[in-house]
Each structure stands twice: as structure tokens, then as C-alpha cells.
C-alpha positions in Angstrom: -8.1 7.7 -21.6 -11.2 5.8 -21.1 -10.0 2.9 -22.6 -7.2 2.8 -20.3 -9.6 3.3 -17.2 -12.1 0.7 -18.5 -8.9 -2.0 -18.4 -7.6 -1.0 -15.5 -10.9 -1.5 -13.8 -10.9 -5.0 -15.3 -7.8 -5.7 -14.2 -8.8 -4.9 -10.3 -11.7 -7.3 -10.7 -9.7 -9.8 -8.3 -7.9 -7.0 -6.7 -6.0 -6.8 -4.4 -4.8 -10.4 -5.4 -3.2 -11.1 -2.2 -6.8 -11.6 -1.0 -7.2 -13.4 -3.8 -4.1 -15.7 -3.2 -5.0 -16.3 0.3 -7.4 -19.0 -0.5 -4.4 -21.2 -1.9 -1.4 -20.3 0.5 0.3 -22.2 3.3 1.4 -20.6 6.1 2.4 -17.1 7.0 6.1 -17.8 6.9 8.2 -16.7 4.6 11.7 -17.7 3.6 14.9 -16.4 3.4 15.4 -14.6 -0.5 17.9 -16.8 -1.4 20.9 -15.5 -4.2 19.8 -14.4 -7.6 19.6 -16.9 -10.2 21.3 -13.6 -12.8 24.7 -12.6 -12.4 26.3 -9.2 -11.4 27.1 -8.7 -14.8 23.6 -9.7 -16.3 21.9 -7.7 -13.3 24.0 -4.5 -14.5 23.3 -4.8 -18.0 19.6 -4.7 -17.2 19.8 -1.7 -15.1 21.8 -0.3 -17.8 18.0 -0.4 -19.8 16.8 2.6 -17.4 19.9 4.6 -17.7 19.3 6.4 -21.0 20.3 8.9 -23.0 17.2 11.1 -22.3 16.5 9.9 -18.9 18.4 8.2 -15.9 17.9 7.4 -12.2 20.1 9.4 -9.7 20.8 9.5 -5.5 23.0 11.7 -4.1 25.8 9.8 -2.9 25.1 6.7 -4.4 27.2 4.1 -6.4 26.4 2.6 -9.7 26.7 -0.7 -8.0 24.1 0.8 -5.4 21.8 1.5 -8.3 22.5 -1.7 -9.9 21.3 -3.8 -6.4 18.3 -1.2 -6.5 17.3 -1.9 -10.0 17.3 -5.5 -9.6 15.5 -5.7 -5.7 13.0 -3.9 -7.5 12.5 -5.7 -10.5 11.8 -8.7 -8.3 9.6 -7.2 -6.5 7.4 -5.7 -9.4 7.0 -9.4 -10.3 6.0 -10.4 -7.2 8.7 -12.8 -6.5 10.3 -10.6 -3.5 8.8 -9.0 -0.9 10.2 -5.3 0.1 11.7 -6.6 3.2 13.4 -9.0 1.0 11.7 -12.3 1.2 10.2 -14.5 -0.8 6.8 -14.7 -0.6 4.8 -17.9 0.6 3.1 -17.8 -2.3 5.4 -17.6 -5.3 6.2 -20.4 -7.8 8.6 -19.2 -10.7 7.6 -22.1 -12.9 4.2 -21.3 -13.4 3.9 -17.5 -13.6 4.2 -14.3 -11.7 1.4 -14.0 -9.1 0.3 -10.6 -10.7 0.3 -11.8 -13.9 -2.3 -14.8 -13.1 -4.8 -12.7 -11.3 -5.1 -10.0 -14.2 -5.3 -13.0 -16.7 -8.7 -14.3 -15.3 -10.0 -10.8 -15.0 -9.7 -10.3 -19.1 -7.3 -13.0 -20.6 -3.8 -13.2 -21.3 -3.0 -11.1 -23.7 -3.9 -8.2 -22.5 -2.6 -8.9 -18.8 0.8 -9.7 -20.5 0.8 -6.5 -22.4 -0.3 -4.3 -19.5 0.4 -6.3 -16.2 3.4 -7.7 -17.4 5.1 -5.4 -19.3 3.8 -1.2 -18.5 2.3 -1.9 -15.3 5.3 -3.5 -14.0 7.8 -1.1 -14.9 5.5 1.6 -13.5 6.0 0.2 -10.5 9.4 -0.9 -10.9 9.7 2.9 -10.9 7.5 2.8 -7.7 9.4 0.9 -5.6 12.8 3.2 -7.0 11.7 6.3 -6.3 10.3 5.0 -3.0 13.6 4.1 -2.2 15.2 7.8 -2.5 15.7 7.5 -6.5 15.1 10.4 -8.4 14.5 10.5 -12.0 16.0 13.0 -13.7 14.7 13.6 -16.9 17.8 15.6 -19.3 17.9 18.4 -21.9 17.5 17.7 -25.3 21.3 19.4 -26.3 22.9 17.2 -23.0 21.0 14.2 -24.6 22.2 14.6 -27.7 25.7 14.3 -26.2 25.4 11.9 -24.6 24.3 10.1 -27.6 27.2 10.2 -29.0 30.0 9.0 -26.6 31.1 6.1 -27.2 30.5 2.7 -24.9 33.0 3.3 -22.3 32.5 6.8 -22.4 28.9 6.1 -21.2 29.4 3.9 -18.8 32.1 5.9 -17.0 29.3 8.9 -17.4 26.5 6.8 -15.7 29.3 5.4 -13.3 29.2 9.1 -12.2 26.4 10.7 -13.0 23.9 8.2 -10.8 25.6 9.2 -7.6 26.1 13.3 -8.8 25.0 15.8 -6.1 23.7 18.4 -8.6 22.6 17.2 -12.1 20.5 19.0 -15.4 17.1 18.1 -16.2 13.7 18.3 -15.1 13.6 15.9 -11.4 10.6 13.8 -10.4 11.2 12.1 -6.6 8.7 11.1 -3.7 9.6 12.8 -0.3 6.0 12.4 1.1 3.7 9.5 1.6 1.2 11.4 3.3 -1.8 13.8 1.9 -0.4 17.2 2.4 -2.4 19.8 4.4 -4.5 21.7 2.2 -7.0 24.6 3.9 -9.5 23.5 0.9 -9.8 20.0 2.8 -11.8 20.7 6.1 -10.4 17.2 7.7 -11.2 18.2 11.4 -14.2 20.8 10.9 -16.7 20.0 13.1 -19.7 17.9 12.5 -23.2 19.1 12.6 -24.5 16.3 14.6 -23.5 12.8 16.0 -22.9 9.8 13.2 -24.4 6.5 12.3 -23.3 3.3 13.9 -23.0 0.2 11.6 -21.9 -3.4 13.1 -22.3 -5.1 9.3 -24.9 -6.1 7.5 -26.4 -9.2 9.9 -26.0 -7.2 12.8 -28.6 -5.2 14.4 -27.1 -2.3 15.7 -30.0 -1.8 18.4 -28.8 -5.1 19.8 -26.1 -4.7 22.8 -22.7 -4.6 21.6 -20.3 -7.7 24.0 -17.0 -9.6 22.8 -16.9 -13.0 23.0 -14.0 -14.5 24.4 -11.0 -14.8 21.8 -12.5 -11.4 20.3 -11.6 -7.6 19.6 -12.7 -4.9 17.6 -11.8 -2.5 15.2 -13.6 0.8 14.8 -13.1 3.2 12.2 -15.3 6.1 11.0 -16.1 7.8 7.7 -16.2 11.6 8.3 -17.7 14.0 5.3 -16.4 17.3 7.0 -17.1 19.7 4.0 -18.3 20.3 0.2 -15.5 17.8 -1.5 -16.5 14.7 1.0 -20.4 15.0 1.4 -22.2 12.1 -0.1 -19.0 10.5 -0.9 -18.3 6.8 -0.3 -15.3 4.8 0.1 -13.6 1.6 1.3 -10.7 0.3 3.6 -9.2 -3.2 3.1 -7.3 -4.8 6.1 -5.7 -8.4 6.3 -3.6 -9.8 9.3 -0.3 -9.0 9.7 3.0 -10.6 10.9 5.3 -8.4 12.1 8.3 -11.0 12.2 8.1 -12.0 8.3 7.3 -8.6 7.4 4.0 -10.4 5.1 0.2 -10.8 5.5 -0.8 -13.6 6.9 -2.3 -16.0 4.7 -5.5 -18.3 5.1 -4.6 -22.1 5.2 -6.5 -23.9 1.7 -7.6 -25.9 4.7 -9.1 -23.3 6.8 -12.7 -25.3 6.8 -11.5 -28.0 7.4 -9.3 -26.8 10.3 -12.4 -25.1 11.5 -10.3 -21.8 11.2 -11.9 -18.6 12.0 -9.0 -16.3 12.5 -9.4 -12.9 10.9 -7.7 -13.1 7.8 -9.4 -10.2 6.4 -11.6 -7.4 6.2 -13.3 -4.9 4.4 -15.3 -2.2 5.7 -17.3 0.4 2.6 -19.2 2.7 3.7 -22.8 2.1 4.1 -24.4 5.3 4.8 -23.0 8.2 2.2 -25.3 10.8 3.0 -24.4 10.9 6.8 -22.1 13.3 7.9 -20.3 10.5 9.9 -20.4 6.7 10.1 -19.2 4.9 12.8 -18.3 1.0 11.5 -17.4 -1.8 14.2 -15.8 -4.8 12.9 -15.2 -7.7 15.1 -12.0 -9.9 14.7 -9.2 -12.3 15.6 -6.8 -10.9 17.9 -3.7 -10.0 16.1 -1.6 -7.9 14.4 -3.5 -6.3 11.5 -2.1 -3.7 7.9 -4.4 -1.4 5.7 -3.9 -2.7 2.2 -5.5 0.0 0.6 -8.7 1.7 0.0 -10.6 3.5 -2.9 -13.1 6.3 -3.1 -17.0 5.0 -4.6 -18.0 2.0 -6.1 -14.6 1.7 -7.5 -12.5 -1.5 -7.3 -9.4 -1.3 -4.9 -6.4 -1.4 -7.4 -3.3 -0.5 -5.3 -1.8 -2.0 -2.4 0.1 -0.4 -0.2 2.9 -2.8 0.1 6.2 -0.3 0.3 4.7 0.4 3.4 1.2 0.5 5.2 -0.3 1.5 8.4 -0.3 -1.3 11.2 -2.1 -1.5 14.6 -2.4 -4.4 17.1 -6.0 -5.5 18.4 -5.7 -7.6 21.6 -8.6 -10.0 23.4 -11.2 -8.0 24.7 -10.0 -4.5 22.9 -12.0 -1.9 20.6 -9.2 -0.2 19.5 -9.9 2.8 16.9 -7.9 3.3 13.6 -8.9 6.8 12.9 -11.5 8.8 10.4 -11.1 8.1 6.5 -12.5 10.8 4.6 -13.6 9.9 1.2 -12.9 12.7 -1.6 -13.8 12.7 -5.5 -13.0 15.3 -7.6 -12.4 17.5 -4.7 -10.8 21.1 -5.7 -7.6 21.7 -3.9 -6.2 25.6 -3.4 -4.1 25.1 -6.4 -6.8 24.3 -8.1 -6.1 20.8 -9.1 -8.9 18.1 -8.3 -8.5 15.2 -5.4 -9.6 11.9 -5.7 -8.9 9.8 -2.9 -8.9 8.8 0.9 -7.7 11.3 3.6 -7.2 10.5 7.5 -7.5 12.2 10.6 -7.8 11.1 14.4 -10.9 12.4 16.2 -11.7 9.5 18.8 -13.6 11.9 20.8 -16.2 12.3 17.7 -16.3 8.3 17.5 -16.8 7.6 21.4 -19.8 10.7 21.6 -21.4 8.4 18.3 -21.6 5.1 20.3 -22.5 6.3 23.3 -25.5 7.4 21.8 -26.9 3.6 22.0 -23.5 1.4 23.3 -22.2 3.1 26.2 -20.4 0.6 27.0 -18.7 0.0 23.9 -18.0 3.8 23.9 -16.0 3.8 27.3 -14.0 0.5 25.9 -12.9 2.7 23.0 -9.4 3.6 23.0 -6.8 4.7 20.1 -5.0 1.7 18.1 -1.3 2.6 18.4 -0.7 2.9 14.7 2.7 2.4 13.0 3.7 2.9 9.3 6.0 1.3 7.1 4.7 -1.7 6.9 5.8 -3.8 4.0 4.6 -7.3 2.3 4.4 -9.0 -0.6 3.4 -6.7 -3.5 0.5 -8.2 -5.7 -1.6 -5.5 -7.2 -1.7 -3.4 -10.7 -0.1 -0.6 -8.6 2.0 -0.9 -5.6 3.0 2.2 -3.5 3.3 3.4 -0.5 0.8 5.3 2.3 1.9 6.8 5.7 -0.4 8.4 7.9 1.0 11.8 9.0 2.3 12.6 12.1 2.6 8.4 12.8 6.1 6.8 14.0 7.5 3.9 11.4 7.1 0.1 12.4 10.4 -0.3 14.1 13.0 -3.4 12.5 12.4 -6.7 14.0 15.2 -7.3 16.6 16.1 -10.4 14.7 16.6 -9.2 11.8 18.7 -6.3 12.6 21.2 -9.0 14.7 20.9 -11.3 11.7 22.8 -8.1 9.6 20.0 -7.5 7.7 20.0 -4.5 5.5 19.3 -1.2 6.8 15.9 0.3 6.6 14.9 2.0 2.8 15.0 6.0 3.2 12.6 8.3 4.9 
């Protein structure tokens, strides 16, 4: 088990890549996903590789010819040569490699990335993406498995035919019907807090000094908030990039962005900087724009998911300190069943981030006001795991106009 945490820690070392990948992209436009190069026949005799015997993937409802486009749409992405909207990402070039593939090979070397990034990694999330999309895996009895075993050809495939779409099947079931932290009374989220925060403005910034936007500015202001026992002394970190809603991708930084004298917000990343406080107010000034959390990761540890079946999103426009919320930061946190936590929870508690600045930036205080946050927000998947993170009680991102008049395809389950 350590072994497997050592690698996968190497493997993050240019994590998330899309960061990574920024440095050698074009433009934030993506194209259209064009047809598959594989035919409906080779596309269904792959998907037939995770309809086993033993195990099988099942919606209620569903066709095998449903499953089949499934199978494949996520296969794609898992190599990072679709986005979950359905493009193709900006980045992509099929005749070199797979984008995930070339940033775990200059963390440790090829043969490990192929054997892990390439082959259980990716059908890890492969399985992601599935079961983010309403799959279940159903996992089937020893004595139905053995009978299954031994139909013949066609008798399987008229079985599976059936059996991926059954309302009621046998077997153990795992499925994802959350994407949120659920409540748990062992995780204090909104207790109160023993005495106004820190302020942090980044590491060249004095935060004695007043706060003032220039023009062609915002700001973004989150909080770290260590509530109770599982959170205290804890650190963490939030990623951002830029967004763009229309492409449903990050936006990516120009190879020419020096050049260009470019100083859009690309990216961000705020850690924490003071763990022992019991709340730690960061302002982060940027680019007006759209803007996605990419993920996040409790500690010193490396950020090895992205959040790229769908993300919170917020707007920040000239002049604006919008606030994203409070990220609390939990390791090896017992929950009331007992079973440990290890990872970022959020709340919203503006009122506990405006009394903290107005402690020394009144003015930046009464400028505060809430981001309005949306989930859902999908891009090109390029990280050892890819999954999927909603904030609770937060509306999706709704469908572009365009693309909905265009007939594109109807928004992935709930």
C-alpha cells in the first residue's frame, strides 16, 4: 500500500497537467469531436471487455447500444482525447501520445506511467466517468456467474442485450448518486469560531498595506475555516484556472503569453498559510473572467485529481471581490460511523469573512459579496484521477444556448 501511495505521489509531481499543458497550448477554443475513427462494431466489441461473466455495467432503462456509446465517450475521455462535453481538447495530438500519459512519464519514466497511467489508472477512471454518468456496476453471485459462463456466444450477448438495461438485477451494486460531502454531526462545518481570522494577500503583499483594484482587476476571496477537533492545524489547497463557459474547457495560456505581454489570469493556487489559525482569510487578485476549481488536496500533498466531470464555477467582474466560500481542510477525521475523512469540505459563511477584513480593510470588507457559484462544470480531463465535485445546495451550470439549438446531446444524469 505504500508503494502504491509513494507512485501515485510521483505521478502528481506535474499535477494537475492541464496546468502543466497550459504552457504549450493555443487558444481556448475547442473543436467540434469529430466521428470516431472505430466502427460500431469494433466500439461494441470493446465494451463487450467490461461486460463479464462476474461483473457488468447496468442503467435502468438503458439499451446496449446506449451502453456501447457510453463505454466508448468514456474511453476517450480517460485518454484525454475528449472532453466530457464532447470536444476535443486544444491540446490533443493522437500521433504523439495521450496528454496523461506524457505528464506521468517525466514525473518517473515510461514504464511505469504506461503500466499505471495508461493501463489501471485509466480504466479506473474509465469507470469514473461511467458511473458518473448513472452506470451502476453490479457485481454477480458466484452460482449466476458460473451460468453465465457457460452459455454460449449468442446466448450472451442476447443476456447482456438485456441484462444492461434490467430494472432489478442480482449482485452486490456500487453507483454514485452524490458528489457532495454528506452531512455528518461529527464534522462541525458552521460551529462558531473563537475569534476573528488571519488575512493573507500572498506572499509579496503586505497585508497592513491598503487593499485597492487596479483597473482591469477583481478578486477572489476564500477562507480556510478549522471549526473543530478533525480540522485544527490542518492545511490544504484550492487550484483555480479560467474558464470558458461556451467551449465547456479551461482556458489555456498562449506559448506566447510573454511575448504578447499577457497577464490574464490563467491560474491560481491558494494553500493555506497559517494552519494553526482558526480561520484564514486569502485575497487573490485576478483577470476578470470566468473562473473553475480544479481541485484541491488536504497538507503538503500534491493535487492528484481534477475535477473535470464537473466543478464549481463563479464569475469575477472588473472592480468585484466576490467570495467562493470556506474550505475546511480534514485528515484522518473520524466520522459517526466511525470511518476516517481525509479531504476538503465547504460551507458559505460570508459574514465570518467580511467581520475578518474589516478588522484592517474596511473597505475591502463592504466590497465583499457572494460569487454566484454553479456546478457541473466540465473540461478536458488530464489528471491520475478524474471525478466529479458539487458543492451542496448549488444550482448546475446551465447548457450553453448554442449548443442546445445546435441538438447537442442532453445533459449526463443528476
Amino acid at each position: 500500500m505504500r508503494f502504491k501511495h509513494c507512485v501515485a505521489a510521483m505521478l502528481a509531481a506535474a499535477m494537475p497537467l492541464n496546468h502543466a499543458l497550459a504552457e504549450t497550448s493555443g487558444t481556448a477554443a475547442a473543436e467540434p469531436a469529430g466521428p470516431a475513427a472505430d466502427s460500431p462494431e469494433d466500439i461494441a466489441r470493446d465494451a463487450a471487455r467490461d461486460l463479464k461473466d462476474s461483473r457488468f455495467y447496468n442503467r435502468p432503462g438503458a439499451t446496449r447500444a446506449q451502453y456501447d456509446a457510453d463505454w466508448q465517450e468514456c474511453r476517450l475521455i480517460a485518454r484525454g482525447s475528449r472532453t466530457p462535453s464532447g470536444m476535443v481538447p486544444v491540446y490533443y495530438n493522437p500521433a504523439v501520445i495521450s496528454p496523461l500519459a506524457a505528464g506521468a512519464g517525466g514525473a518517473i519514466g515510461g514504464i511505469i506511467a504506461g503500466a499505471i497511467a495508461e493501463g489501471q489508472q485509466r480504466r479506473a477512471n474509465r469507470r469514473n466517468c461511467l458511473l458518473i454518468r448513472g452506470w451502476r456496476l453490479v457485481e454477480v453471485p458466484p452460482a449466476e456467474a458460473a451460468r453465465v459462463s457457460q452459455m454460449t456466444d449468442e446466448q450472451r450477448s442476447a443476456y447482456f442485450d438485456t441484462i444492461v438495461g434490467a430494472e432489478h438485477v442480482m449482485g452486490s451494486i456500487t453507483e454514485r448518486t452524490s458528489f457532495s460531502l454528506a452531512h455528518d454531526p461529527a464534522l462541525r462545518l458552521d460551529a462558531p469560531l473563537p475569534r476573528p481570522g488571519s488575512v493573507y494577500f500572498g506572499r509579496r503583499a503586505d497585508p497592513a498595506v491598503p487593499f485597492a483594484l487596479a483597473p482591469g482587476e477583481g478578486a477572489v476571496v476564500i477562507a480556510y475555516r478549522r471549526p473543530d477537533g478533525g480540522s485544527a492545524g490542518r492545511s490544504g489547497t484550492i487550484d483555480f484556472a479560467r474558464y470558458d463557459l461556451a467551449a465547456r474547457d479551461l482556458v489555456y495560456q498562449p506559448r506566447d503569453w510573454r511575448r504578447r505581454g499577457d497577464n490574464t489570469t490563467y491560474r491560481m493556487s491558494a494553500a493555506s498559510s497559517d494552519r494553526r489559525a482558526p480561520y484564514e482569510v486569502q485575497v487573490m487578485r485576478v483577470t476578470p473572467g470566468d473562473y473553475v476549481v480544479t481541485g484541491h488536496s488536504v497538507g503538503r500533498l500534491p493535487i492528484t485529481t481534477s475535477y473535470c466531470f464537473g466543478a464549481p464555477t463563479f464569475h469575477v467582474g472588473e472592480g468585484e471581490v466576490v467570495y467562493v466560500g470556506d474550505f475546511v481542510p480534514y485528515m484522518d477525521a473520524e466520522l459517526s460511523n466511525g470511518e476516517s475523512f481525509f479531504g476538503i469540505a465547504w460551507t458559505s459563511n460570508i459574514e465570518d469573512a467580511r467581520r475578518t477584513l474589516a478588522q484592517s480593510h474596511a473597505a475591502l470588507a463592504t466590497a465583499l459579496q457572494p460569487a454566484s457559484l454553479h456546478n457541473r462544470a466540465s473540461y478536458a480531463c488530464s489528471a491520475i484521477t478524474m471525478d466529479r465535485w458539487d458543492l451542496p445546495g448549488v444550482e448546475p451550470l446551465p447548457e450553453p444556448e448554442v449548443r442546445a439549438a445546435a441538438g447537442a446531446p442532453p445533459a449526463e444524469p443528476q
